[in-house]
C-alpha positions in Angstrom: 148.1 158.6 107.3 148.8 162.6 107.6 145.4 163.1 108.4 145.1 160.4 111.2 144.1 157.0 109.5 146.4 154.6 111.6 146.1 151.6 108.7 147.8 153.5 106.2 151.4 152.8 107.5 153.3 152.5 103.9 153.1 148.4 104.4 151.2 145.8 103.3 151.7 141.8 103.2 151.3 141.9 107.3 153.8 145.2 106.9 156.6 142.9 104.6 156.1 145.1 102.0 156.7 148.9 101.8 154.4 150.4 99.5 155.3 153.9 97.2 154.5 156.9 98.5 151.9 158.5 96.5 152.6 162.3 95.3 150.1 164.0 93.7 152.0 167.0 91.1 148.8 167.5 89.0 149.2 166.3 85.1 151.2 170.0 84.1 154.3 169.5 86.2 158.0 168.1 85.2 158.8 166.0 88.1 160.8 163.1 87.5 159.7 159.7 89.2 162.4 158.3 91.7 162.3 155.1 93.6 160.3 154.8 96.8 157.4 157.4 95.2 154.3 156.7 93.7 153.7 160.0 91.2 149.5 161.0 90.5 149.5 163.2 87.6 145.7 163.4 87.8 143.8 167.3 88.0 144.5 168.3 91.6 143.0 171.9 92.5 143.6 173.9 94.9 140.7 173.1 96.8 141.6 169.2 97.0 145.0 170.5 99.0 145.5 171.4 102.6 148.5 171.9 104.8 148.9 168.7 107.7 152.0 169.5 109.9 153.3 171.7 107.7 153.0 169.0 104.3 150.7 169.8 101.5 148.5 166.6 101.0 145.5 165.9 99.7 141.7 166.6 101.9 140.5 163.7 103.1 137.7 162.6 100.1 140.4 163.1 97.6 143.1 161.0 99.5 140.3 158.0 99.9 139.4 158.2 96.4 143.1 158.2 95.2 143.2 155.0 97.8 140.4 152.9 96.1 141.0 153.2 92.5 144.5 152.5 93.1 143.9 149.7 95.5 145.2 146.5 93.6 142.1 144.6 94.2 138.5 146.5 95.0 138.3 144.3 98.1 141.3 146.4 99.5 139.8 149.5 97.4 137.2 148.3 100.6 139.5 148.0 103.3 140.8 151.6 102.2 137.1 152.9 102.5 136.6 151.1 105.9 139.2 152.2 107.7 139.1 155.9 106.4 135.7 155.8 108.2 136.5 153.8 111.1 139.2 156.8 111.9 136.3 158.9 111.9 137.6 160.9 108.8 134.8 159.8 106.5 131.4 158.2 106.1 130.5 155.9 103.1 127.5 158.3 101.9 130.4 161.4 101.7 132.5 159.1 99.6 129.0 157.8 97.5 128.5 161.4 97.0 132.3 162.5 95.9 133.0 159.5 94.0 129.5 160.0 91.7 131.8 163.6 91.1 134.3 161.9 89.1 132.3 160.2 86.4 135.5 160.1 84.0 138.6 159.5 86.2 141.0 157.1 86.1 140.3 154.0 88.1 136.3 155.4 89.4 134.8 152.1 88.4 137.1 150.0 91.1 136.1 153.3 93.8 132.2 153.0 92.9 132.6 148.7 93.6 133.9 149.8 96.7 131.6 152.6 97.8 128.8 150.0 97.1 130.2 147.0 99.6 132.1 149.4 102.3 130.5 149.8 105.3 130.8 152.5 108.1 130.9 150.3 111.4 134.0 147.7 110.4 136.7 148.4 112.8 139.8 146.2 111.3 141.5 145.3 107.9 141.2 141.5 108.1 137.2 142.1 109.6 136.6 143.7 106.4 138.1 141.0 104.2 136.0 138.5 106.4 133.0 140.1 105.5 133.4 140.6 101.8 134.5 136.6 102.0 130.9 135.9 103.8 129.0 138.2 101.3 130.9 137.6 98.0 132.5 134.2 98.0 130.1 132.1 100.5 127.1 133.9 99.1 125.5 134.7 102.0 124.2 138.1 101.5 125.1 141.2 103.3 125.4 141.2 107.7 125.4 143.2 109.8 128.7 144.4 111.1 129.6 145.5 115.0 126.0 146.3 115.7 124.7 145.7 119.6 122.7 142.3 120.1 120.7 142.7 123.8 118.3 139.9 125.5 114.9 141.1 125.9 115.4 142.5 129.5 117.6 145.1 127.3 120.9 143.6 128.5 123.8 144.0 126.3 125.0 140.4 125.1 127.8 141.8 122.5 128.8 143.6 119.7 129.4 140.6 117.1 131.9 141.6 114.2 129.4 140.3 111.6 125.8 138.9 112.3 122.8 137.5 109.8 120.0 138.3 111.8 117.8 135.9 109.9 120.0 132.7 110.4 121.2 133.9 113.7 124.6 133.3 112.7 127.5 135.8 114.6 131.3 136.1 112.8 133.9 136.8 115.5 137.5 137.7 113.9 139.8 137.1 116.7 143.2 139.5 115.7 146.5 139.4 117.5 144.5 141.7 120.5 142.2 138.3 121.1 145.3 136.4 122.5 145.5 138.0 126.1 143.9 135.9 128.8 141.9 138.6 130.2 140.6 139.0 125.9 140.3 135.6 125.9 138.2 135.1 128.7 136.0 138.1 127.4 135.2 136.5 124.2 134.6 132.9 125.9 132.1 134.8 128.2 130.7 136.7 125.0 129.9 134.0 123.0 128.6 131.7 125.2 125.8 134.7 125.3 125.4 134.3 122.2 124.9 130.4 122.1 122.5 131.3 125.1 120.4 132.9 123.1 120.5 130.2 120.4 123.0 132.5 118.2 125.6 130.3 116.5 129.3 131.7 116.3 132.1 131.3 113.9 135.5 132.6 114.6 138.1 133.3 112.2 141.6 134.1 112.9 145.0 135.1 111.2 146.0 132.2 109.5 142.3 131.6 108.3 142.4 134.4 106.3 145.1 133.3 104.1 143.2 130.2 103.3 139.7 131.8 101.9 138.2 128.2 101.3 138.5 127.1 104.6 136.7 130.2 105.5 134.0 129.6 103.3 133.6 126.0 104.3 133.4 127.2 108.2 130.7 129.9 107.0 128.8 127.4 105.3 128.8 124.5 108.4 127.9 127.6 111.2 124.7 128.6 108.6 124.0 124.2 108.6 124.0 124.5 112.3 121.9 127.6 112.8 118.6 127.5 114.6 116.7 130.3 111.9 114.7 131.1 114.7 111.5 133.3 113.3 111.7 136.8 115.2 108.4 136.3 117.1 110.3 133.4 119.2 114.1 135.1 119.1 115.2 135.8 123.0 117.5 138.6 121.5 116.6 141.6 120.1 118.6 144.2 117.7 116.4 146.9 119.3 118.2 148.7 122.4 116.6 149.5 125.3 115.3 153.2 126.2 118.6 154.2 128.3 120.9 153.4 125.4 122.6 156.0 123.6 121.1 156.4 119.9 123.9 156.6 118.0 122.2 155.1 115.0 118.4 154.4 113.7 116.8 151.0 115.1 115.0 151.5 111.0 118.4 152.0 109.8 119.8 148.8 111.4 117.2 146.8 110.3 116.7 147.9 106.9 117.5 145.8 103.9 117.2 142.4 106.1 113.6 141.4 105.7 113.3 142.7 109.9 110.3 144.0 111.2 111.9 146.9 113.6 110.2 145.8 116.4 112.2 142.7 116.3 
């Protein structure tokens, strides 16, 4: 929070629940545990300490770590990870190449789980635990997350929150931002798009997400109702178009979901 990342407010349980500060004293000092703080007594060097505001906290890597292998679950050991990087603090490769650092510590197993399903491009808590529902509890396999989809005239049909290229199948999670009318009317003109293009959408919401099996059952009817179009006959392409800003590698997108690039 010091160092910028908005989701780490002190709450969880949609902010009912104030959660202990942490303090890192390193494993030598005397302090004495008091109510309301969360004491680390793990090695903490000099180098892992840098002055925000005037506070002594922990550099970024070390804060991230300390949030995964404390996260009660390693699905919010994910979240943490996520949203480090969707403040722009951190990648997932820095945090691969930290966490394989700290072969011995404390809680490393539950930060390597994490490290291995996080992902660079979520940009929200509940998207985050909508994706890991999709790839770990409906089984079906790793998407995509908030990359652009364009029609083959290179126009920009939308960034879906999670897409399986292969079955053509877009995730939307609409938060509490979805409930304007001008959002609304956005994501109405969005995904029908997508449904032009023979893309078949899912949207989650809130109250879904308390309820994981009916958000497994709605992931498995939207893959029963998918086209599986075969690339070669797709009117959408992951592939942007010359003018667009390469933020990211077409190769990069593409890789690991059986996608020839030229797709």
């Amino acid at each position: 929070r010091m160092h910028g990342a908005a989701f780490f407010d002190g709450l969880r349980d949609g902010g009912r629940t104030q959660v202990p500060v942490p303090l890192g004293c390193g494993p030598l000092h005397q302090i004495r545990r008091v109510p309301g703080d969360d004491l680390v007594r793990d090695i903490l060097t000099p180098e892992e300490i840098v002055v925000v505001r005037g506070v002594p906290c922990t550099t970024v890597p070390r804060a991230t770590f300390d949030a995964m292998r404390y996260a009660r679950t390693t699905r919010e050991a994910v979240v943490a990870l996520d949203m480090m990087a969707a403040a722009g603090l951190t990648t997932v490769a820095q945090m691969r190449d930290y966490v394989g650092r700290k072969q011995t510590w404390t809680g490393v197993q539950r930060a390597r789980d994490a490290v291995a399903l996080a992902d660079d491009l979520s940009r929200s808590p509940q998207e985050s635990r909508l994706r890991l529902i999709w790839q770990l509890d409906a089984g079906r396999g790793r998407p995509l997350v908030n990359r652009p989809v364009f029609d083959r005239r290179g126009r920009l049909l939308g960034y879906p929150d999670l897409l399986d290229p292969e079955a053509g199948v877009v995730g939307e999670y609409d938060g509490a931002d979805h409930r304007s009318a001008r959002q609304h009317s956005d994501d109405v003109d969005r995904e029908s798009g997508f449904r032009d293009h023979l893309l078949e959408v899912v949207r989650f919401t809130g109250p879904d997400m308390s309820l994981p099996q009916r958000v497994i059952d709605r992931i498995h009817a939207a893959y029963a109702r998918a086209r599986w179009v075969p690339p070669a006959r797709r009117t959408w392409t992951l592939r942007p178009p010359a003018h667009w800003p390469r933020a990211w590698s077409p190769d990069e997108t593409l890789a690991g979901h059986g996608l020839d690039t030229a797709s």
